[in-house]
C-alpha positions in Angstrom: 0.0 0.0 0.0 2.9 2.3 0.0 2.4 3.0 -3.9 0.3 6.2 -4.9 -1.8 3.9 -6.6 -3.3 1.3 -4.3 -6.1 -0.1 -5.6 -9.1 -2.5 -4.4 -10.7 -5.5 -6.6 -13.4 -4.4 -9.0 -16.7 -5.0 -7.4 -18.7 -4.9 -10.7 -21.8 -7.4 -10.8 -20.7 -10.9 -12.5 -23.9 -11.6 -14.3 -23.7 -8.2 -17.0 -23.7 -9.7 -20.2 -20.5 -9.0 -22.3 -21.0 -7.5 -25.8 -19.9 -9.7 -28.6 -17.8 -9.5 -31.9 -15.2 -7.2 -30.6 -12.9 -6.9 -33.5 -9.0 -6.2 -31.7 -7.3 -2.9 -33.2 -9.4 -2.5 -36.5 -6.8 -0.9 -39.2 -7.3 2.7 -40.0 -6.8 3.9 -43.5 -5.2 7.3 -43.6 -5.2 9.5 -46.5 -1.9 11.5 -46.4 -1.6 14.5 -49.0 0.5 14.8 -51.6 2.3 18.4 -50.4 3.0 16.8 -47.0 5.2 18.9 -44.7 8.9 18.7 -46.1 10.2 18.7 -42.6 10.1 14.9 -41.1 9.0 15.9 -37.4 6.1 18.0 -39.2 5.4 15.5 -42.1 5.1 12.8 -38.2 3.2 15.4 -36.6 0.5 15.7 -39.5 -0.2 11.9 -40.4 -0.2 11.2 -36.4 -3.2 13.7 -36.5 -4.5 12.5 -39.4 -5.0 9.2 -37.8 -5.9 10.1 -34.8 -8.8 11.8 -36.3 -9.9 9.2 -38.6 -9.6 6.5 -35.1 -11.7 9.1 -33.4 -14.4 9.5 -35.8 -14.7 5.8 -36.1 -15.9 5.9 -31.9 -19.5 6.4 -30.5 -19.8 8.3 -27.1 -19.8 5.1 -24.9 -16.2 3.9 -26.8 -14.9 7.4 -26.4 -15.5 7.8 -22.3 -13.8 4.1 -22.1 -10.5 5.8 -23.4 -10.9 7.8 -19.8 -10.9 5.2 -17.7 -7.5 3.0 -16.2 -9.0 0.1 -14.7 -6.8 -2.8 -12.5 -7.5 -6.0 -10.7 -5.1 -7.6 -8.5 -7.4 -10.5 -7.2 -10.4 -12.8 -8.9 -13.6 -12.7 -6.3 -12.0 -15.4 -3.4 -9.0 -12.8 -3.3 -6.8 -14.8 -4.7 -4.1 -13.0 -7.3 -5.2 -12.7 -11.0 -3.1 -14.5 -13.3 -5.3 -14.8 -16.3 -8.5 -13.1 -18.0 -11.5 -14.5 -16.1 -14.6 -13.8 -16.9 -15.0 -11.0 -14.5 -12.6 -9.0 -16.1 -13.1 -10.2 -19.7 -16.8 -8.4 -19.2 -15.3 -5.6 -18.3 -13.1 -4.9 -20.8 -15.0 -6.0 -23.4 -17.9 -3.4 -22.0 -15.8 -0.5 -20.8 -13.3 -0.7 -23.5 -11.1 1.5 -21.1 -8.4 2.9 -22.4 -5.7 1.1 -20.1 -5.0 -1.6 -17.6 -2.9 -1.2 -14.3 -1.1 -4.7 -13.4 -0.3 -5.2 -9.9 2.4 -7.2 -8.0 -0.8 -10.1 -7.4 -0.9 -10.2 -11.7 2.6 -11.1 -12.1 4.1 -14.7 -11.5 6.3 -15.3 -14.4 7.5 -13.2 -17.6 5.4 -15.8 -19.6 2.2 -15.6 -17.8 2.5 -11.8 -17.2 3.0 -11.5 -21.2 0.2 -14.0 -21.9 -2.2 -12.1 -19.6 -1.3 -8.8 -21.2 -2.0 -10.3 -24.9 -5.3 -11.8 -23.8 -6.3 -8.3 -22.3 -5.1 -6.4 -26.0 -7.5 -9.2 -27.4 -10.3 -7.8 -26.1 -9.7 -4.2 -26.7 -11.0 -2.6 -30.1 -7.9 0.1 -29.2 -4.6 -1.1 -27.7 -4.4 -0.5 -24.3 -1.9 1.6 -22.3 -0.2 -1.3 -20.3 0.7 0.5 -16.4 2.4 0.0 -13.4 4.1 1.3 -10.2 7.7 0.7 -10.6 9.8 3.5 -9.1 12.4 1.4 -7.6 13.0 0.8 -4.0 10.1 0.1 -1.9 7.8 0.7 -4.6 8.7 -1.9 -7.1 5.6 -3.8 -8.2 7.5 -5.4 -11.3 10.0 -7.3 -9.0 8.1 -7.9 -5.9 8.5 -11.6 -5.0 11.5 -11.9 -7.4 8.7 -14.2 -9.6 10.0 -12.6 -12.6 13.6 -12.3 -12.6 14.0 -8.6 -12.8 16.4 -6.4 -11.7 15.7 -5.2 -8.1 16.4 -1.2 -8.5 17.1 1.1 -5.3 15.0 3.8 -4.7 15.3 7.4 -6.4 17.6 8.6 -3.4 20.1 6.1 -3.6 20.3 7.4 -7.2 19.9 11.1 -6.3 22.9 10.5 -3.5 25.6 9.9 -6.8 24.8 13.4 -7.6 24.8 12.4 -11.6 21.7 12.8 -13.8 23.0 10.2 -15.7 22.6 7.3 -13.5 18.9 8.2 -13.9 18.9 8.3 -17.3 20.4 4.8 -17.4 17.8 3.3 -14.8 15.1 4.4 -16.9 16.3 2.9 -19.7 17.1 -0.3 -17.8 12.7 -0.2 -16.4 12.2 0.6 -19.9 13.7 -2.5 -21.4 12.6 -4.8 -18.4 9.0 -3.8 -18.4 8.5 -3.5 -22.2 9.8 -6.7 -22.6 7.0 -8.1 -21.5 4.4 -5.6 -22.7 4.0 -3.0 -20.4 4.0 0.5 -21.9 3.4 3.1 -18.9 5.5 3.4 -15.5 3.8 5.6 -13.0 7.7 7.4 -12.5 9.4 9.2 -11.9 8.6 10.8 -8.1 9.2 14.7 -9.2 8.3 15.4 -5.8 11.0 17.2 -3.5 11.6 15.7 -0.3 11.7 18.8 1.7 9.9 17.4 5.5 11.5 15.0 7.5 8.1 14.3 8.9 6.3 13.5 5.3 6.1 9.4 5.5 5.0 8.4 2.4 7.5 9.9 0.3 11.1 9.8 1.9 13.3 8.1 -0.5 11.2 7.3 -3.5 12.5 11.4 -3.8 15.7 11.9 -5.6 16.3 14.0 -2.8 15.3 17.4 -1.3 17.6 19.8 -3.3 14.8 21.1 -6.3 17.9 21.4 -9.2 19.3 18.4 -8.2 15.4 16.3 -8.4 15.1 18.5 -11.6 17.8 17.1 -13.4 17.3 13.6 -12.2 13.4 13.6 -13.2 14.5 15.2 -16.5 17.0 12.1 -17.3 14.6 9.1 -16.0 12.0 10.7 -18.5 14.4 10.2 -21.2 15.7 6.6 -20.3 12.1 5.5 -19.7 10.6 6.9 -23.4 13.7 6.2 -25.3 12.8 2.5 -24.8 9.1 3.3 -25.5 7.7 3.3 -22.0 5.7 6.2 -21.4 7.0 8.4 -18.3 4.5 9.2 -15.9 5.4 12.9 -13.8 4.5 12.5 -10.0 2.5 13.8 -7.4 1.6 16.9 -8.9 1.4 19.9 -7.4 4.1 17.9 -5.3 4.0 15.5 -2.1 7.3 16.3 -0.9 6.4 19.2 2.2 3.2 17.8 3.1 2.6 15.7 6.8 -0.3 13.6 5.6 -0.7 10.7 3.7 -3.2 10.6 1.0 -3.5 7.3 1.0 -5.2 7.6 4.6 -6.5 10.9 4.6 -6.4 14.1 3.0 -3.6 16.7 2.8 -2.5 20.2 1.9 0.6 22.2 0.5 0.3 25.3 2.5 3.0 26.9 0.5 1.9 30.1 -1.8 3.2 30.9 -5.7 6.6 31.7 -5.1 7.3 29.3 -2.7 5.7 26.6 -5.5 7.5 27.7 -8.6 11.1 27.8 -6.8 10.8 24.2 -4.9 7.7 21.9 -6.3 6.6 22.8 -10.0 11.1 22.5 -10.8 11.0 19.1 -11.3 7.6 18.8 -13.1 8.5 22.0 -15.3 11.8 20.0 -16.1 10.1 16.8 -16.6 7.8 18.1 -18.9 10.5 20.2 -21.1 12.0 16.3 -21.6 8.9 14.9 -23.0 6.9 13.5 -20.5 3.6 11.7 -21.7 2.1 12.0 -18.4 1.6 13.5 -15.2 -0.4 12.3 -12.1 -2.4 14.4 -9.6 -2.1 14.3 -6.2 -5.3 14.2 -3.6 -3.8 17.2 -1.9 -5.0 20.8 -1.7 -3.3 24.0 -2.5 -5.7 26.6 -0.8 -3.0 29.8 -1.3 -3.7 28.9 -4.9 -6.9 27.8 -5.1 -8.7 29.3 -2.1 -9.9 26.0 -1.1 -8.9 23.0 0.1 -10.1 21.0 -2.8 -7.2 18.5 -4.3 -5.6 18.8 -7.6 -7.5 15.8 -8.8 -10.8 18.2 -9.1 -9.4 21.3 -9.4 -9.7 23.3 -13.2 -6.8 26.2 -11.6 -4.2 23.1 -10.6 -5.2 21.1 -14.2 -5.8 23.7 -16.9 -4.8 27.3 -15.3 -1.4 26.2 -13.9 -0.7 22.8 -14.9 -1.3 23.0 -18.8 -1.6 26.9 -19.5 1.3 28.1 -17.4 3.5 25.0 -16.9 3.2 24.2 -20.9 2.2 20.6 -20.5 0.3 19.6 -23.2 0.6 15.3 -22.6 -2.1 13.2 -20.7 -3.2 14.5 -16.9 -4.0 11.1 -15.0 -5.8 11.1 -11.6 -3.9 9.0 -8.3 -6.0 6.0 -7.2 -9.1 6.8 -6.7 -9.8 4.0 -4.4 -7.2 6.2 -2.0 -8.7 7.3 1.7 -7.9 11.0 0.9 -11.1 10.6 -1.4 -13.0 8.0 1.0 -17.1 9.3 1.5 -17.3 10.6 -2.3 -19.4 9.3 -5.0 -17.0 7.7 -7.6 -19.1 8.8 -10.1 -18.9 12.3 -9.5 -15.8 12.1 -8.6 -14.7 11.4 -12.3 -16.8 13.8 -13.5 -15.7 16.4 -11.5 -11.7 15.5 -12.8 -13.0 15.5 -16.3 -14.3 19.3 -15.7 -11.2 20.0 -14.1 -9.4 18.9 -17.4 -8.4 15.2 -16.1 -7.9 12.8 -19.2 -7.5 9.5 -17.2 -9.3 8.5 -14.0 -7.1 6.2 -12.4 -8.3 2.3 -10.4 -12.7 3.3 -10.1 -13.6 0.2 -8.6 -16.8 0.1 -10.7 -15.7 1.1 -14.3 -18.8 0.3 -15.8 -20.8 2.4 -13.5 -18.8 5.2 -14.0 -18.4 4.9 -17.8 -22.2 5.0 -17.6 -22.1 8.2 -15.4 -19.8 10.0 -17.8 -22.4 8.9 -21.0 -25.2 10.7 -18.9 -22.8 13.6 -18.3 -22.4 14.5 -21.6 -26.3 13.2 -22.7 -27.7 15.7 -19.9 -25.1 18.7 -21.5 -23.1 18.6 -18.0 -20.0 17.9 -19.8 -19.7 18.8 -23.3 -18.6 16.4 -25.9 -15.8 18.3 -27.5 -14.3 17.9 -23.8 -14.6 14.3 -24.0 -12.6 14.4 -27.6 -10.1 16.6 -26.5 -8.8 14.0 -23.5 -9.9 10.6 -26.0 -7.6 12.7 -28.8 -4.4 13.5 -26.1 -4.6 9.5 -25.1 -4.5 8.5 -29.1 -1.7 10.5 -29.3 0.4 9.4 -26.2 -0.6 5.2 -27.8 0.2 6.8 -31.3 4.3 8.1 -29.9 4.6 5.0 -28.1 4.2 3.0 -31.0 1.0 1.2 -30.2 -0.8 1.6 -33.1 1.9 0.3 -35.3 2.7 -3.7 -36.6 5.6 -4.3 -35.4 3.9 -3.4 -31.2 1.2 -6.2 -31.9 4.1 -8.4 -33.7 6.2 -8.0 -30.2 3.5 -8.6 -28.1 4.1 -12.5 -28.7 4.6 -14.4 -25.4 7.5 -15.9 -26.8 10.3 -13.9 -26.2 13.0 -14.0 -29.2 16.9 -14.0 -27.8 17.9 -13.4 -24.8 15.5 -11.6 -22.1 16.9 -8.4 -20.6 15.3 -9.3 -17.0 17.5 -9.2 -14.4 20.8 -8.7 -17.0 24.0 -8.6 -15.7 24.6 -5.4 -17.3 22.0 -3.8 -15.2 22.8 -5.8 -12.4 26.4 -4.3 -12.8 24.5 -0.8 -12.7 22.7 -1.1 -10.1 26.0 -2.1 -8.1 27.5 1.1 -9.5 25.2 3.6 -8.5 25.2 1.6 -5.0 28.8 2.3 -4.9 28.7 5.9 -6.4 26.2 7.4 -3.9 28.3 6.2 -0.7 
């Protein structure tokens, strides 16, 4: 439970019939015109949108508010860990349609059965789906948990932060990269970009690269890189920033009673410098800014955290992705509204609702009773397309790879990133 994103099983009811005919990642025919851009990053940029749009007008409403949603389930019914599609989760998918999956430490027991699972769950999807999980390193590492799988055991951000070089977390990410997209997982909910500034704040300690803002800047800036240079989409966290606060939203709810100036020199560093190295992704934290916002309300629902400072004045343009919403900070709130209200707020992804298909209804009735208008739905569905379209999803070759047979040699648990890993032990002494 130490991860941001601790979930519960989904509780939805087993007897929902499951649509049929579900025809896996239909091809999309795009037209692309003759006087295409000369330049080759514009001549990308076009046909990505081209596609995007054509994938887009191919999906009705209830397809469209799946995209939203980042469902997970550790255990089948008797609590036991879920190693395989059952039929729980196969109605589910094949309903929702969501547009990703979280695997937790219960879903893993071997890189063949972890890779088989994920291929069955792409199966069912008309849309790949974004492939998660938590795997900062340290005491946050679902991905090696157990040791089932063979993979590198990597030590937490401030062992890495203690060397003093950026490029030790450039290398790490690439090493979580290769590891995790080995086996088909294309998201890591890292790197922490949250400065560990209060010796009393519990829940982050060392998953921080440390409390000096350049020095976390720099390291979040490099683990960007390393992660998305081997296609697995980096995931900025807790924004506005965990670091200084006493609570733990996991357990209740907290605030950052820090104003502006305090926040642009200390927490928004590292998400600013995450951001200017590419990052797909950043999650929101259940914690309040009230200097800021007036209220205690957290990030996850507010519209000046998301869309005033977030995207307008911080630049980011990627997907905004909610913290669990099975988390205690949120405990006593409708989960329906509660996604609704992170929509408005400019949300793309609502992160572990323990009834997806309840709320995927919620959000149809939203939009059907003009609450939320549809052109906000498209403009979150259109910002996920794009972050599956960068990270290769969409192409041959990712549904080619996704074979449960793994060609070579696997990268889990190499001796070259074992030899790392003893490196940067050594170099932060």
């Amino acid at each position: 439970m130490l991860s941001s994103c601790a979930g519960v099983p989904l509780t939805e009811a087993a007897d929902t019939p499951a649509p049929e005919n579900i025809e896996p990642h239909p091809n999309v025919t795009v037209v692309v015109p003759e006087d295409l851009e000369p330049d080759p990053e514009l001549a990308r940029v076009r046909e990505r949108e081209l596609y995007i749009e054509a994938v887009l007008d191919n999906m009705d409403l209830e397809v469209k508010v799946g995209q939203l949603l980042m469902i997970g389930m550790p255990s089948d019914p008797s609590l036991r860990p879920l190693h395989h599609v059952d039929a729980r989760l196969r109605r589910i998918v094949t309903t929702v349609q969501p547009g990703g999956f979280l695997v937790f430490a219960n879903n893993l027991d071997s890189p063949h059965q972890i890779a088989t699972f994920i291929e069955e769950l792409q199966g069912l999807s008309a849309q790949p789906l974004m492939i998660g999980i938590d795997h900062e390193g340290g005491k946050v590492s679902r991905f090696s948990t157990g040791g089932r799988l063979g993979a590198t055991v990597v030590p937490p951000a401030a062992d890495i932060g203690a060397t003093g070089d950026p490029n030790y977390a450039y290398l790490v990410g690439g090493l979580l990269g290769r590891e995790l997209r080995e086996v088909g997982i294309t998201m890591n909910m890292a790197p922490v970009a949250d400065v560990y500034t209060n010796p009393a704040n519990s829940v982050i300690g060392d998953r921080a690269f440390g409390s000096d803002p350049e020095l976390v800047s720099l390291m979040t800036a490099e683990m960007v890189r390393g992660l998305q240079e081997e296609q697995v989409s980096a995931v900025l966290k807790h924004f506005p920033g965990h670091g200084d606060t006493v609570e733990d939203t996991h357990y209740e709810q907290a605030v950052v009673a820090h104003n502006r100036e305090r926040l642009d020199a200390v927490e928004f560093r590292p998400f600013r410098a995450g951001i200017s190295a590419g990052a797909d992704a950043v999650m929101t934290a259940h914690i309040g800014v009230p200097e800021l916002t007036g209220s205690s309300t957290p990030a996850t629902f507010s519209y000046i955290l998301v869309t005033e400072i977030l995207r307008e004045q911080l630049g980011f343009e990627g997907v905004v992705i909610t913290d669990s919403l099975t988390m205690g900070a949120l405990r006593g709130n409708s989960e329906a509204e509660m996604v609704i209200s992170a929509i408005e707020a400019g949300v793309d992804i609502a992160l572990l609702p323990s009834s997806p298909m309840y709320v995927a209804e919620a959000l149809v009735q939203a939009v059907m009773s003009g609450r939320i208008r549809e052109q906000r739905i498209d403009e979150s569905v259109r910002r996920v397309l794009r972050l599956k379209y960068d990270r290769g999803l969409y192409d041959d070759s990712f549904a080619a790879n996704r074979s449960v047979e793994h060609s070579g040699t696997s990268v889990l648990g190499s001796p070259e990133h074992l030899r790392l890993v003893e490196e940067i032990l050594r170099a932060g002494r």
